[in-house]
N, C-alpha and C positions, 0 to 999 in steps of 0.2 A: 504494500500500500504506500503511497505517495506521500511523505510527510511535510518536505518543503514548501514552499510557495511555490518556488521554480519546478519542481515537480509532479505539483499538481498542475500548475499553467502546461507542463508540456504534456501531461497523459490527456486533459482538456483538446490542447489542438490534435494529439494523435489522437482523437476518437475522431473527431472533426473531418481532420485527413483521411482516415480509413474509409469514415462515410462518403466522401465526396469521391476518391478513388474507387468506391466497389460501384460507385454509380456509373461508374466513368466504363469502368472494364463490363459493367451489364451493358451498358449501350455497344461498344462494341462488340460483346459479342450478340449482339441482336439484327447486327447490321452483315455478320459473317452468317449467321441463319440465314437470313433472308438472302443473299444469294447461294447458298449449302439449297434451301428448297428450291431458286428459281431453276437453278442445274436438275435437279433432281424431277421438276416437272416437264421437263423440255424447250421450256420456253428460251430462246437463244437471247432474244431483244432484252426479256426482263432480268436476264441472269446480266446481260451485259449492263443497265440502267443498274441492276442491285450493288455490281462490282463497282462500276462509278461512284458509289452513295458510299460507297463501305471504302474504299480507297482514303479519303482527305479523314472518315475517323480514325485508321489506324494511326494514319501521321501524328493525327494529335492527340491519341494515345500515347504515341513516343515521348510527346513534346511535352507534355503534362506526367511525364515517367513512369505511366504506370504498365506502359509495352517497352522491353528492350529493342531498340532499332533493328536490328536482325531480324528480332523476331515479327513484325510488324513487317519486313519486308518480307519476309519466308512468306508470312500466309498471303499478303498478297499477290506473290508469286505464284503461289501453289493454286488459288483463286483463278489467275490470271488463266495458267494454263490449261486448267478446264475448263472454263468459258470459253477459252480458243477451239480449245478439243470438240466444243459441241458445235460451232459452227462450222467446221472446216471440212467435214463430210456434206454440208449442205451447200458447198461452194463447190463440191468436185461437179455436183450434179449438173 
């Protein structure tokens, strides 16, 4: 338990922080859902519009520390790739 002043002021803003960070990491990953479904229903346009939308939150996931850079770039890569993967049989045609 926190007996200082200064340590009670810092487990205050770490509560603070934690709550504004877990809100942060539900939104993205709500934004990695939604195109995870639009892939998963075939839809090519909406998977590509979802990857769009979910792209600028991972950044500021980074930006705001609560995604390692890497790892913000892996899922959007990995994102990226199957969105490609679902158009590109429909471009041979």
């Amino acid at each position: 338990m926190a007996n200082t002043e200064q340590s009670k002021k810092r487990a205050r803003q770490s509560e603070a922080r934690y709550a504004v960070n877990k809100a942060r990491r539900s939104r993205i990953r709500t934004f990695v859902r939604k195109v995870e479904e639009a892939i998963a229903s075939g839809n090519v346009e909406a998977a590509a519009a979802a990857l769009k939308a979910a792209q600028p939150e991972l950044a500021r996931g980074v930006t705001k520390g609560v995604l390692h850079k890497n790892t913000a770039s892996r899922k959007v890569s990995r994102l990226a790739s199957r969105v490609k993967a679902m158009s590109a049989p429909v471009a041979a045609e």
